[in-house]
N, C-alpha and C positions, 0 to 999 in steps of 0.2 A: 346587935352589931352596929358599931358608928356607921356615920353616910360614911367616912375616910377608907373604913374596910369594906364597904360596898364598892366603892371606887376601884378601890384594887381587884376586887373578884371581877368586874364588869370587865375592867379593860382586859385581866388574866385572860376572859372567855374571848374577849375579840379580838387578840394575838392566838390563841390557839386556833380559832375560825380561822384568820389570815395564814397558819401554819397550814391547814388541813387543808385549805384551797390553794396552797402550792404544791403538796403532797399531789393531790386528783390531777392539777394540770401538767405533772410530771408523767402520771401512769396513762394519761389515756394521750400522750402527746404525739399525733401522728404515725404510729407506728414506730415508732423512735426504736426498738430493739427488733422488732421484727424483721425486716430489711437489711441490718446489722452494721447499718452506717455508723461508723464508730466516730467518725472524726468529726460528722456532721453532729452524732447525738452526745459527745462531750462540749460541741460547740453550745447547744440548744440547750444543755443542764446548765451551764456556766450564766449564758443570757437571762434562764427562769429566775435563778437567784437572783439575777442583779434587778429583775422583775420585781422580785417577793420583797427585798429590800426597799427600793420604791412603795413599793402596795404597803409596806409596813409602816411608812412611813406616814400615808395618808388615812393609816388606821389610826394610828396613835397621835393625839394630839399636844402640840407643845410643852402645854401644861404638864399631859399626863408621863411625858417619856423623861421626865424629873425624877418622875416616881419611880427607883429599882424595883424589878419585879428581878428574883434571882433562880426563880423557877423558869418562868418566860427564856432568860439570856440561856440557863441552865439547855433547854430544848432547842433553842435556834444554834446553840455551837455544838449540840451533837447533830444538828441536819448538816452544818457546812461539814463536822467531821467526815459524815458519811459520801458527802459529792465527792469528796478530797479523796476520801478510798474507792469512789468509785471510778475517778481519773484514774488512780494508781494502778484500777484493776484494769482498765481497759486500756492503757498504756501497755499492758503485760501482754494482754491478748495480741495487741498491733506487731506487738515481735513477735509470737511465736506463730500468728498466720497468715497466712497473704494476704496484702492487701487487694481494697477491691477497688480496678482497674475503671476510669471512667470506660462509659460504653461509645464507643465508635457510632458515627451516623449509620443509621439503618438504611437498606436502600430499598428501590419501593417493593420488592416480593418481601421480604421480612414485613413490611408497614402489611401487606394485602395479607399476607397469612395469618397474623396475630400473633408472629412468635415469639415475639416479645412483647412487654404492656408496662407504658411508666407509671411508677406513682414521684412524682414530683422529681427528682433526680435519680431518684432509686431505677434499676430496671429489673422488671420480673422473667426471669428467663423460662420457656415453658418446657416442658417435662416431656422426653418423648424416646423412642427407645433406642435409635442409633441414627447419628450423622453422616453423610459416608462424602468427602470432598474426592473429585476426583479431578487430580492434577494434570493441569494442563497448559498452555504458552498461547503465546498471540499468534503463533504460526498455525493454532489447532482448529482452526474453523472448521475447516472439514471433518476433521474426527471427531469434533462437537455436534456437529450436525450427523454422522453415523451412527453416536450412542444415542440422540435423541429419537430416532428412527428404529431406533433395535429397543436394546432393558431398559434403557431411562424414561418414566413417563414426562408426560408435557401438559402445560397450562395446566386446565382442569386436573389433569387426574393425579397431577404432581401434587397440586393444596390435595386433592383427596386421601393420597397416602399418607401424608405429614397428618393430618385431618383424624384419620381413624388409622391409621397403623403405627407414627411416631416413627416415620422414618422418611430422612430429610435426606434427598438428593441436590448436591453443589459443586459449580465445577469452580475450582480453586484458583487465584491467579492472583498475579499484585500487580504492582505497573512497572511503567518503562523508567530507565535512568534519566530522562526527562521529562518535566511536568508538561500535560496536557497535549502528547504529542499524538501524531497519526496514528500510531497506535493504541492506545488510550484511548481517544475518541471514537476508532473502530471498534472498540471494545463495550465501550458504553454505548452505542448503538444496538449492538446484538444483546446487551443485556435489557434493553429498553422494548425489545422483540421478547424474549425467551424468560426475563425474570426468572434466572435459575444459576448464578454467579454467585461466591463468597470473595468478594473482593480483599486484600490483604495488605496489608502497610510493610512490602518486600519487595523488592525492587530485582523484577526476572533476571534469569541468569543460568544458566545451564551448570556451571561449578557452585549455584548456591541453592541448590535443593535441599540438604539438612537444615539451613536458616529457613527456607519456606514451609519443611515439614515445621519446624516449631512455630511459624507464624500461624500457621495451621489449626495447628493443635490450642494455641492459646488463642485466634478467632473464634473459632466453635465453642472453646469452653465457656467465652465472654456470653455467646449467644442461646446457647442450649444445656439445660441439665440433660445432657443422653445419660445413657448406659454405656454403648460404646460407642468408638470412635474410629473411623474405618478412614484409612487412605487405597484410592487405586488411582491405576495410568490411565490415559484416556486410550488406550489401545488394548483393553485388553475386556472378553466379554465378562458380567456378572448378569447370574443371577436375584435376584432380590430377594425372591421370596427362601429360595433356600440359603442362600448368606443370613436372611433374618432366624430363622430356625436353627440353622447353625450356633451362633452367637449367643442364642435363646440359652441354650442347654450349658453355657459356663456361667450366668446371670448372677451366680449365687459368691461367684470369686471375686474376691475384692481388687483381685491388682492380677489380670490374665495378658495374654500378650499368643494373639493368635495370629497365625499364617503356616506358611509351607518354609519350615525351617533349613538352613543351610550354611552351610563351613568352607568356603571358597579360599583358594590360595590368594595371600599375602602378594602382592605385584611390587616387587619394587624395583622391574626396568621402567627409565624414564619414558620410552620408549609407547609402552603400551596403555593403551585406553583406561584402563581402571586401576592407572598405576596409582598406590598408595606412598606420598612422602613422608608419611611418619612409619614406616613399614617396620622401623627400629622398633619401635616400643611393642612388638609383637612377636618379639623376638628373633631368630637367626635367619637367613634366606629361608626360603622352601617354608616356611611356617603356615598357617591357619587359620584366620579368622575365628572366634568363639561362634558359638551356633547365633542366629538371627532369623529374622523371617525376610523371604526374599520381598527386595522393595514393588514388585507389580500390584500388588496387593496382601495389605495388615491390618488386624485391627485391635486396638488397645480397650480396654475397660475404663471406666471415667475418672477411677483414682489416678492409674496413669498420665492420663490427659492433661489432668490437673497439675502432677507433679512435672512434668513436660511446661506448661502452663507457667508454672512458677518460677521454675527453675533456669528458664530460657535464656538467661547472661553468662549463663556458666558450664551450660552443656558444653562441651566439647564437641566439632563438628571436625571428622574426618571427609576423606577425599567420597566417601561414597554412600550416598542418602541413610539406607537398608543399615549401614553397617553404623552408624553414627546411633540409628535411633535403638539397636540390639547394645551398643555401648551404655547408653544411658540409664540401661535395665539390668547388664549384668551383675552392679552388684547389688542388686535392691529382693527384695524378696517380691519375687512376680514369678510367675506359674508360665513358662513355654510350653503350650499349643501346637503341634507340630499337624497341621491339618492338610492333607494331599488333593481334598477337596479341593482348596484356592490353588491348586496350579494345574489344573489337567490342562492335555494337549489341545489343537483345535483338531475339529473333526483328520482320520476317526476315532480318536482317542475319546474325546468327550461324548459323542456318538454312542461309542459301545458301553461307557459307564451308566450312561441314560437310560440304554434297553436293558441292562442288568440293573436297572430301580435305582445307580446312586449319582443322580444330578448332582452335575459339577456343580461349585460355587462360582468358580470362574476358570474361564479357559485363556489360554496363549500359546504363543512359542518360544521353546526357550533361547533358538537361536535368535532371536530377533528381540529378547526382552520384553514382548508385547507380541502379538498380532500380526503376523508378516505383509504388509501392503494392509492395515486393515480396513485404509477407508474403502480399497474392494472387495476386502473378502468379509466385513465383521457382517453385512448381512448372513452371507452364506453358511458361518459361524452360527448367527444366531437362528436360523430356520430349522436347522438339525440339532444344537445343542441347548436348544434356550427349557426350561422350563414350561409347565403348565400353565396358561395363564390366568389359570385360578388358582394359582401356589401361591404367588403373592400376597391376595385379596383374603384367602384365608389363613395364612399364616396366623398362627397364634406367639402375639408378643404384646 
């Protein structure tokens, strides 16, 4: 063999080395598909090349890059081929799934629980088995402080649940139509006490509870892989441990949609409380509502969540929470739940279902939507109708 054809084989091997050392510092690059950053990890393929290009450059020397090698060129324009297809492929992906949403500042019970954990920009959301927000206003201090005295645990025993049972108690709320106002400030106060708030980017409002259900739904998704995903009022009693067991026994359904189903009349005097202005597309006076779960308490499965999640610029929001979020679902293939556990009366309705063995999930009234006076009466509610307090703590989920 001349020195001339040694030359060639040398340099062949030291572009293939310089190939194979782009190759590893691709596959083991930061977790680059694991985390599923797609935008970040076509950024960082694009960058690697113009890396390798460089590096290849200080492989091969002046002299020798005279020399065609048509093997060598033959293998580096099937790498660029393959980056190009793999742009094209994950261009396809970015249409056909959602994209993923920067994460929101955490505030500091999230930072103390661990429930989330960055790897560089990525966030890992941790795995737990339902979230349950329970909605509430600036006006609710009081009946923040009655559920924290009654079914909601506190400090301690709240990380304990999240801890060992994967089940995350929050009271839900966004802010005021102005920045950084006395109520806002009141707000972060009590959260700065109690660390037990899912803060929301929804600006309060009594006519905009459909837009804060999906702020909702798409806060928790950002935060948590649950299983499900529970809304209730801040008036109204739950149980935990039997709501967890409940919930337990559809696990298996991919897209459920549980509460205490219901078909209320179409309102369309202007007149009345829950009047409906699109009451037309429901067809004639007198008409019906399609079945829904009533809004005191629901709770949805995580595909749901997600597709709520996603979808949240196009939902369609009527006049009435309950009914906007049963719109969303009617034409999707999702399983109603029609459970009478979530609506029993307060004592003695839920009283006597307790001594016949079947613990409410949750109690109210239905003349009052919730709890009638309940920041007097949710004790009295919960001394007669609450659960064991070992129901909870052994729940299997």
């Amino acid at each position: 063999m001349t020195s001339r054809n040694r030359g060639k084989v040398s340099m062949r091997w030291i572009m293939v080395l310089c190939l194979i050392s782009f190759g590893l510092g691709i596959l083991f690059s930061n977790r680059m598909w694991i985390d599923l950053q797609l935008e970040d990890g076509l950024l960082f393929t694009r960058r690697r090349l113009g890396e390798f290009e460089a590096t290849l450059d200080e492989c091969v020397s002046d002299k020798v890059k005279l020399i065609p090698d048509e093997e060598v060129i033959k293998e580096f324009s099937k790498a660029h081929e393959a980056i190009q297809s793999l742009d094209s492929s994950v261009a396809k992906l970015r249409m056909e799934l959602p994209s993923n949403k920067k994460h929101r500042k955490l505030g500091n019970f999230e930072n103390l629980n661990g429930n989330s954990t960055f790897a560089g920009n990525a966030v890992m959301r941790k795995k737990v088995f339902m979230v349950i927000g329970i909605n509430t206003a600036f006006s609710g201090r009081r009946r923040r402080d009655s559920i924290r005295e009654t079914w909601m645990p506190r400090g301690k025993s709240l990380l304990q649940l999240e801890a060992e049972k994967g089940i995350v108690v929050r009271f839900m709320i966004g802010h005021s139509a102005t920045s950084n106002s006395i109520l806002d400030r009141a707000l972060d106060s009590e959260e700065s006490q109690h660390y037990d708030f899912i803060r929301l980017n929804h600006v309060e409002g009594y006519h905009e509870l459909s837009a804060k259900t999906k702020s909702f739904f798409s806060a928790a998704v950002e935060r948590w892989d649950a299983e499900f995903f529970v809304k209730v009022d801040d008036d109204v009693h739950v149980n935990l441990g039997t709501l967890a067991a409940t919930l337990a026994r559809h696990r298996s359904k991919p897209r459920v949609y549980i509460g205490c189903m219901k078909s209320g009349p179409v309102l369309h005097q202007k007149n009345l409380k829950y009047h409906e202005p699109e009451h037309w597309k429901f067809g004639d006076p007198g008409n019906t509502y399609f079945r829904h779960a009533t809004g005191q308490i629901y709770a949805i499965s995580r595909d749901l969540a997600k597709y709520v999640s996603v979808n949240q610029q196009i939902l369609h929001k009527y006049a009435n929470e309950d009914v906007s979020l049963g719109a969303w679902f009617i034409g999707l293939e999702v399983e109603h739940v029609d459970d009478r556990s979530m609506c029993c009366g307060t004592p003695p309705d839920c009283e006597q279902k307790a001594q016949a063995g079947n613990v409410c999930v949750a109690s109210f009234d239905w003349s009052c939507s919730g709890i009638c006076k309940s920041v007097e009466r949710i004790k009295g509610v919960h001394s007669i109708c609450a659960e064991d307090a070992s129901t909870l703590w052994n729940a299997l989920v």
